[in-house]
C-alpha positions as CSV (number, residue, x, y, z in Angstrom):
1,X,96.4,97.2,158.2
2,X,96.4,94.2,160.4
3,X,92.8,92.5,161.3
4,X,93.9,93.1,165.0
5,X,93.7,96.6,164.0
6,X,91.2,96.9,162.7
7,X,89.2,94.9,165.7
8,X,89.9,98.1,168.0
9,X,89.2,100.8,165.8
10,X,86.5,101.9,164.1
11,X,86.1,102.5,159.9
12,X,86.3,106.5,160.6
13,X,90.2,106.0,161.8
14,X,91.1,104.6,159.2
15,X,93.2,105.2,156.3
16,X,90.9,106.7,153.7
17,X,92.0,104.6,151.0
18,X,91.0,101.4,152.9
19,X,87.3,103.1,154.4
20,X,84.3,100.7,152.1
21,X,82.2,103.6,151.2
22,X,85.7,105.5,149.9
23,X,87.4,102.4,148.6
24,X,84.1,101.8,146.5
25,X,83.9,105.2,145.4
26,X,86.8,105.4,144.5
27,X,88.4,102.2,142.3
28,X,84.2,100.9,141.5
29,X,82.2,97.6,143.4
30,X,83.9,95.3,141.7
31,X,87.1,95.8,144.2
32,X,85.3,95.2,147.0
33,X,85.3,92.1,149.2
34,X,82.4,90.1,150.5
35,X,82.9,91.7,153.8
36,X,83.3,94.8,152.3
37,X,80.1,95.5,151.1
38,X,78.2,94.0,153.9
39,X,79.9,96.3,155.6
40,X,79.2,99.1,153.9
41,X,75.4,98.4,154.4
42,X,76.0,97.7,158.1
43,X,76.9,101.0,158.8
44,X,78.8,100.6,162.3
45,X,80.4,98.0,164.3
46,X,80.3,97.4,168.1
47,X,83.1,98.6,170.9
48,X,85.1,96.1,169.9
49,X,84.4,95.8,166.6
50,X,84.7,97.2,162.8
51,X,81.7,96.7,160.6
52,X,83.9,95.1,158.2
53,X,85.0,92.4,160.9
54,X,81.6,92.1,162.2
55,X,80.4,91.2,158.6
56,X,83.5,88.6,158.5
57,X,82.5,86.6,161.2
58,X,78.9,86.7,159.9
59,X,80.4,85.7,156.3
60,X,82.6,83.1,158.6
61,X,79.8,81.5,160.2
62,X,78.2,80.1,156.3
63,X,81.6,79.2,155.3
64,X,82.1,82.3,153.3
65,X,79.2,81.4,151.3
66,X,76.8,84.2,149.9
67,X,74.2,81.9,148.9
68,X,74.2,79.9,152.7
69,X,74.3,83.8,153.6
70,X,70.9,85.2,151.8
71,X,69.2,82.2,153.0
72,X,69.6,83.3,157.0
73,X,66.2,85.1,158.2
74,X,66.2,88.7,160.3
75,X,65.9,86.6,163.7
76,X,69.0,84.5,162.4
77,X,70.9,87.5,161.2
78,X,70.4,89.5,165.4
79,X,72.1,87.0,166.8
80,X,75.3,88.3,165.7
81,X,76.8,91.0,168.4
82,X,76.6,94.4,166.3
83,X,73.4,93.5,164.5
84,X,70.1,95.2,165.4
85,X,66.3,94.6,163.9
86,X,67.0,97.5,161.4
87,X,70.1,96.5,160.3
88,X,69.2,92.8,160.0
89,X,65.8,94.5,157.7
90,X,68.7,96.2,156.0
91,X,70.7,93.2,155.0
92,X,67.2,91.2,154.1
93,X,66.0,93.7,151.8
94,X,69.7,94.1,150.1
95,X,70.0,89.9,149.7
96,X,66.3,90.3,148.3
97,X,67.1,93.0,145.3
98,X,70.3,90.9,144.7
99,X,67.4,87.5,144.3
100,X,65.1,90.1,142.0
101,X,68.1,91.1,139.6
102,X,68.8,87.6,138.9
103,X,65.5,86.7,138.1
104,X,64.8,90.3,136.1
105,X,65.1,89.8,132.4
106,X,67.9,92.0,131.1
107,X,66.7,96.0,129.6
108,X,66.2,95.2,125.4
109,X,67.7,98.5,124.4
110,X,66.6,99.9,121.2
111,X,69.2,99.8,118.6
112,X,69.6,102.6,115.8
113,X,70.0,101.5,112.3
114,X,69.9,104.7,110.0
115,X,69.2,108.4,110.9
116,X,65.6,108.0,110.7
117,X,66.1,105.8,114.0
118,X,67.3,108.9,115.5
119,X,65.3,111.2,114.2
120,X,62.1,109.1,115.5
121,X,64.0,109.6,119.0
122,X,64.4,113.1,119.0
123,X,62.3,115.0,117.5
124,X,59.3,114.4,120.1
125,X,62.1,115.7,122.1
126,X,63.7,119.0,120.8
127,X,61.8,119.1,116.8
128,X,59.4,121.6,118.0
129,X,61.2,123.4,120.9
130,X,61.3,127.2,120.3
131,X,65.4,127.1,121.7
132,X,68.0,124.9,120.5
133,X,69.3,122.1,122.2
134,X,72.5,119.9,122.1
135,X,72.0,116.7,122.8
136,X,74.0,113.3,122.5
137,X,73.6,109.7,122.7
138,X,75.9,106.7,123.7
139,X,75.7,103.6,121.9
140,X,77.4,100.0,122.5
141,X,79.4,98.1,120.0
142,X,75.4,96.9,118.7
143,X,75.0,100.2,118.6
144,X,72.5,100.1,120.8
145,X,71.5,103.0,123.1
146,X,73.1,103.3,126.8
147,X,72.0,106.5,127.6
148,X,71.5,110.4,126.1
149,X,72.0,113.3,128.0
150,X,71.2,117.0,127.3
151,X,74.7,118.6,126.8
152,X,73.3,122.5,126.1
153,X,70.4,124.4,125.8
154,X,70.4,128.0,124.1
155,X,68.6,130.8,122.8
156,X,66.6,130.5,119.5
157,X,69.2,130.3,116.5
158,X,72.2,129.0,118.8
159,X,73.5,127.3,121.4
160,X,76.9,126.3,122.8
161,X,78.2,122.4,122.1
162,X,81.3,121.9,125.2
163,X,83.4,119.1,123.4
164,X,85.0,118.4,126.3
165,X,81.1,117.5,128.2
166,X,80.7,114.9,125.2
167,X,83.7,113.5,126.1
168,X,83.4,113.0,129.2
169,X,79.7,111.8,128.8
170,X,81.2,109.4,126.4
171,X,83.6,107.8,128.6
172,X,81.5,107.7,131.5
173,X,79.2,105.7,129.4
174,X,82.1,103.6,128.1
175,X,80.5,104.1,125.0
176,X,81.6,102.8,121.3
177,X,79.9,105.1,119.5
178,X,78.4,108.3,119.8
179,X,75.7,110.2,118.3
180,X,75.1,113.9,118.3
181,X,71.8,115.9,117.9
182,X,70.6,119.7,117.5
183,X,67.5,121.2,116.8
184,X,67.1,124.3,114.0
185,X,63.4,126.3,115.8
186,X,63.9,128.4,112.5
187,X,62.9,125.1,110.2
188,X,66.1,125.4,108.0
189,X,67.8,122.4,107.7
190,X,70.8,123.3,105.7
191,X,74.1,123.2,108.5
192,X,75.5,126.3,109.3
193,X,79.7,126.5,109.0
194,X,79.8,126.2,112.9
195,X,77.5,123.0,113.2
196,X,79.8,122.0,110.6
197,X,82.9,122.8,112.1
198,X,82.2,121.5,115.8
199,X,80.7,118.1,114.0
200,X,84.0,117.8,112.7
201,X,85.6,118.6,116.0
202,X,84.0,116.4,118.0
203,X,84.5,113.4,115.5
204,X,88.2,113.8,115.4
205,X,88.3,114.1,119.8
206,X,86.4,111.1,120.4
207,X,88.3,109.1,117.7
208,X,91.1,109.2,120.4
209,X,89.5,107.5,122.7
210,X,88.3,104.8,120.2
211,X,84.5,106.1,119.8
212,X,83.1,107.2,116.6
213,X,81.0,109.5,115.7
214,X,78.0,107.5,114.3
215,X,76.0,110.5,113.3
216,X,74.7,114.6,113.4
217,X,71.3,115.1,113.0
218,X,70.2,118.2,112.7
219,X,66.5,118.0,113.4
220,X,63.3,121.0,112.7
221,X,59.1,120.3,113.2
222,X,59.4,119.1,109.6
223,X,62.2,116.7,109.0
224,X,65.6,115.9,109.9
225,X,69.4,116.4,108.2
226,X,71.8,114.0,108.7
227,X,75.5,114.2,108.3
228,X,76.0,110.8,107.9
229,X,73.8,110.7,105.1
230,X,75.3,114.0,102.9
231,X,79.2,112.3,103.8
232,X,80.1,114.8,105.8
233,X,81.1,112.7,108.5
234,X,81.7,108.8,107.9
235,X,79.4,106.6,108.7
């Protein structure tokens, strides 16, 4: 697409591939340009112009610096054609969470050593639950804890573990390692041959993507079983 093109017609005629909002959704922020995401939280354009060329000549006008750009002020920022009192508030309170993450001190994430780590995890969550539920947990090279998501909740002795919802949890999380976690409302701890079996299924799925299985716990009121521990799945 030429940028004379794109001066006479609007983001909506576009090619989808090349819309921001699409083109971000699509293939992640990191593709974006400058312009693009200004843009993006622009919204619109004028007659004659696309958002994205709107934000170039604002990005044109500080050299194509983003630092010279956070500096200008909402009366600075209306003088551009295109660029109204809300959407010059928009662009101030987007350049002022971008100043707040850099001063923000990154999230400590809790790291899991042994089962008992994540034991002390879930059980507040699921140990005295009169159901079962599947849970798992994503973990970084550290192993420490991205994020854990509910993957099933059942009846009182069962519920259903969909491999291919770990999976997809996993690599959404770009996880290294995983960790899986049920609870037993009965208070028996001893595996049944399906928590055994599907443990043994989901270690040897996610092994093709490169994540291992760091754990199964299998967690009651009273105490916790882990796989790791009793070798049935390597640790």
């Amino acid at each position: 697409m030429s940028r004379e093109d794109e001066t006479y017609r609007p983001i909506r005629a576009w090619n989808e591939n090349d819309r921001p909002r699409e083109k971000l959704e699509r293939i992640g922020r990191a593709h974006l340009s400058d312009a693009e995401l200004i843009a993006i939280l622009l919204g619109s354009g004028t007659r004659n112009e696309s958002a994205v060329e709107v934000a170039r000549r604002m990005l044109h006008s500080v050299n194509d610096n983003l630092v010279e750009f956070g500096k200008l002020t909402i009366p600075e920022l209306q003088q551009f054609q295109g660029v109204g009192p809300a959407k010059a508030i928009t662009l101030t309170a987007a350049i002022e969470l971008g100043r707040r993450r850099q001063e923000a001190a990154p999230l400590q994430r809790k790291q899991v050593h042994c089962s008992k780590d994540i034991h002390e995890i879930f059980s507040p969550r699921i140990g005295d639950l009169p159901h079962e539920e599947f849970w798992a947990m994503c973990l970084n090279r550290s192993n420490k804890i991205i994020n854990s998501r509910r993957i099933s909740s059942g009846g009182i002795s069962s519920t259903v573990a969909d491999i291919r919802l770990i999976m997809r949890f996993a690599i959404e999380s770009n996880a290294s390692t995983l960790i899986i976690c049920h609870n037993h409302p009965s208070g028996n701890l001893k595996p049944s041959e399906q928590d055994i079996r599907i443990t043994k299924s989901i270690a040897q799925a996610v092994k093709y993507l490169d994540i291992q299985l760091l754990d199964h716990l299998i967690v009651t009121e009273s105490g916790f079983y882990s796989f790791s521990d009793e070798g049935i799945i390597a640790s």
